[in-house]
C-alpha positions, 0 to 999 in steps of 0.5 A: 500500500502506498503512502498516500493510500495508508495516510488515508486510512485513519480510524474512521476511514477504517469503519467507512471501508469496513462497512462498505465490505458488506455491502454499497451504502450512502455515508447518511446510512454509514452514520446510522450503522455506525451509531447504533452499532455503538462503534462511536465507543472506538472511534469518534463518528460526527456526520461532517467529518464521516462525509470528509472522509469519504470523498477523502477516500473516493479522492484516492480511488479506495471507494468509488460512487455507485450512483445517486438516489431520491427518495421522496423530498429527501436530499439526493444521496450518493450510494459508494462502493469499495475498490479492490485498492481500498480492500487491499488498504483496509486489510494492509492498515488492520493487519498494521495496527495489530502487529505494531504497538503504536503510541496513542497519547491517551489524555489521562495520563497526562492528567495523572503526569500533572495532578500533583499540581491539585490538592489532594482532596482535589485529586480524590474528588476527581477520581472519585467521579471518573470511577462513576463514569467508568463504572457506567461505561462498563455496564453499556459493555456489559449490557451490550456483550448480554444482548450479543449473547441473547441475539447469537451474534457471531463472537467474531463481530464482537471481540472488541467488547470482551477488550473494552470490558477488561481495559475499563476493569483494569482501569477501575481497579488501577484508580481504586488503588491509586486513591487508597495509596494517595488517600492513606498518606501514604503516597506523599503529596504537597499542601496547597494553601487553602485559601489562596491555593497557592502550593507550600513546596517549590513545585519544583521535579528533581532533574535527571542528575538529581533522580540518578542513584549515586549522583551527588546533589548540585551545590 
């Protein structure tokens, strides 16, 4: 696959090329598919950015128009279809992300990387309430992985819930722990002034010289 063709297939071009594997369809009925098939839970689906990416996609010849339709006073729609060039990409681009870990740069990391800059009952309380969004989220998994079982949907279509469901109980787990440790004092934490929120310390990270064992302090 070419480099145009792999910069081509983001995320949700990925999900656009994969549903029209199954069959032609118009980007109006990709969204519908898309939403109640809950696959905005893994990629971000916005009506204007799914239409970008699909003339993007047409652009590059990985899907080509199969026609337009009308039907009633609706707005006509354009009905695609993929290319042998975009399956190549599609399945080139999967097999890609399965092999090679690739950074992400997840936002709450870099959350916890800072959070020493709040108080620490600030922290709590914060956690606290992303503990009761995560919690929520898993039982939207777990609602959807029942009704998957309910309807003998193929485990096939949906692997990526048991992954969803292990990734938020691991992270539940993480924070439950993280709050206990930071909770108990026994993860040391700074003051801040509780009326002008201003910190006590220097707020000042040690530099690599001083974290090295064995190196001496500067004078």
């Amino acid at each position: 696959m070419g480099q145009q063709a792999r910069q081509a297939v983001t995320p949700l071009a990925i999900a656009v090329l994969a549903l029209l594997e199954e069959r032609p369809m118009h980007p109006y009925e990709m969204y519908q598919l898309l939403i109640a098939r809950r696959e905005d839970l893994l990629v971000k689906v916005r009506p204007g950015s799914l239409y970008h990416t699909v003339a993007r996609l047409a652009e590059q010849e990985l899907v080509r128009s199969e026609g337009v339709d009308r039907e009633g006073n609706r707005p006509e729609r354009t009905t695609y279809r993929i290319t042998a060039a975009g399956r190549e990409a599609l399945r080139a681009r999967i097999a890609e992300i399965m092999r090679y870990p690739m950074p992400e740069y997840p936002m709450f990391p870099i959350a916890l990387a800072e959070a020493h800059n709040l108080p620490k009952d600030d922290v709590l309380g914060l956690l606290g309430e992303r503990i009761g969004h995560l919690e929520a989220e898993l039982v939207d998994v777990e609602t959807m992985l029942d009704w998957a079982a309910e309807q003998q949907v193929p485990r096939r279509y949906y692997v990526t819930l048991p992954y969803l469901r292990a990734m938020l109980s691991a992270e539940i787990a993480w924070v439950h722990s993280f709050m206990a440790e930071l909770d108990s004092g026994a993860l040391e934490w700074e003051d801040f002034d509780a009326t002008t929120g201003v910190r006590a310390g220097n707020g000042q990270h040690p530099s690599p010289a001083e974290q090295r064992p064995g190196t001496a302090p500067p004078p």
